[in-house]
N, C-alpha and C positions, 0 to 999 in steps of 0.2 A: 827300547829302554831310554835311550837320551831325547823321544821325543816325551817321553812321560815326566823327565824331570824340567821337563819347559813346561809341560799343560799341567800340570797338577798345582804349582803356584802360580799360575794365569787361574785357574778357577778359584781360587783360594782368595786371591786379590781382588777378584771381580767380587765376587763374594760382598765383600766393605767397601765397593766402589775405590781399592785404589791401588788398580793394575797402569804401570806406566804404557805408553804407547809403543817405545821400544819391545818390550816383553811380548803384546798382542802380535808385533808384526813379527817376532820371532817365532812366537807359538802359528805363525799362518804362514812362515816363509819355510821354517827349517825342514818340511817332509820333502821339500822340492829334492832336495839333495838325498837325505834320509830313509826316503821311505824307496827310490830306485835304488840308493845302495843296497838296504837290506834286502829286497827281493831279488838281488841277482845273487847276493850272498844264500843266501836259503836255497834257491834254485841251484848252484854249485855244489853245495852241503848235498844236498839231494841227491845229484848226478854222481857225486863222487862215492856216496855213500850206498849205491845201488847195488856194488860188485857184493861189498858185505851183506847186505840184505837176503840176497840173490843165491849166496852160495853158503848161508844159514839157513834161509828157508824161514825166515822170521815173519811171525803176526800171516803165516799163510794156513789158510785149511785145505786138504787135499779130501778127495772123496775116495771111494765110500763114507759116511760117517751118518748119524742119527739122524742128523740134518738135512741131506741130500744139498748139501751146499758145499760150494768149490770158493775160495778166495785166496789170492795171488799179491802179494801186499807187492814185491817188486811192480808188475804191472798196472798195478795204481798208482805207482810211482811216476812211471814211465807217463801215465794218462797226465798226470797232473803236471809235469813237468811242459807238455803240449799245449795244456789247457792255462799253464799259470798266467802266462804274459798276456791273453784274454781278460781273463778275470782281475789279474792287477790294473788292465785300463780302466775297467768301465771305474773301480775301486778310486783310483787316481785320479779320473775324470772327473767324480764327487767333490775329492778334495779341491782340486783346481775349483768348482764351482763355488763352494764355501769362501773359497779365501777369496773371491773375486767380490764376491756380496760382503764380506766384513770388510775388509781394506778400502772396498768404494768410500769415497770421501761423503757426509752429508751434503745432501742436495744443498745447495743455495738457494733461499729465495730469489726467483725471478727467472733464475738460470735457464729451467724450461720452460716457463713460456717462452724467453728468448728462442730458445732453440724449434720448437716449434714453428715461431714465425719464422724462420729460416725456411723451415722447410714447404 
């Protein structure tokens, strides 16, 4: 939620061309903090929330049934709980790359040829 109330007048602004610089770099800095809080927050929520699940029997189907299908919603719990910190990198690792490409300063004329002949 609080990164929505940064991006939503960043697009709003860009919109009429008149999003200040401070704003862009907040809308491209704040998930650093934001977006690891919230997923360890959820993942807790999760964890702690598993005992109820577990000994309600919740969102589970048991077999025999019409279906011939079994599902254990605690144990997909459990899976995802495994699998989140995976899945939240490669998710992160996007953002990191985005904000590396917008924040880049425009090139300077001349800059890389300079750099070029350096090398």
């Amino acid at each position: 939620m609080p990164l929505q109330v940064i991006r939503y007048p960043w697009y709003g602004l860009q919109l009429i061309h008149a999003c200040p610089a401070w704003l862009t770099w907040l809308r491209y800095n704040a998930f650093l903090l934001l977006y690891p809080t919230g997923v360890v927050c959820e993942m807790l929520l999760l964890f702690k929330g598993l005992p109820y699940v577990r000994s309600r029997d919740l969102y589970s189907i048991h077999m025999p049934n019409s279906w011939n299908f079994a599902w254990d919603y605690a144990i997909f719990i459990q899976v995802m709980l495994v699998l989140y910190p995976y899945l939240w990198w490669g998710n992160f690792n996007s953002l990191l790359r985005q904000r590396s490409k917008k924040l880049r300063g425009p090139a300077v004329a001349g800059q890389e040829s300079a750099a070029a002949k350096q090398d």
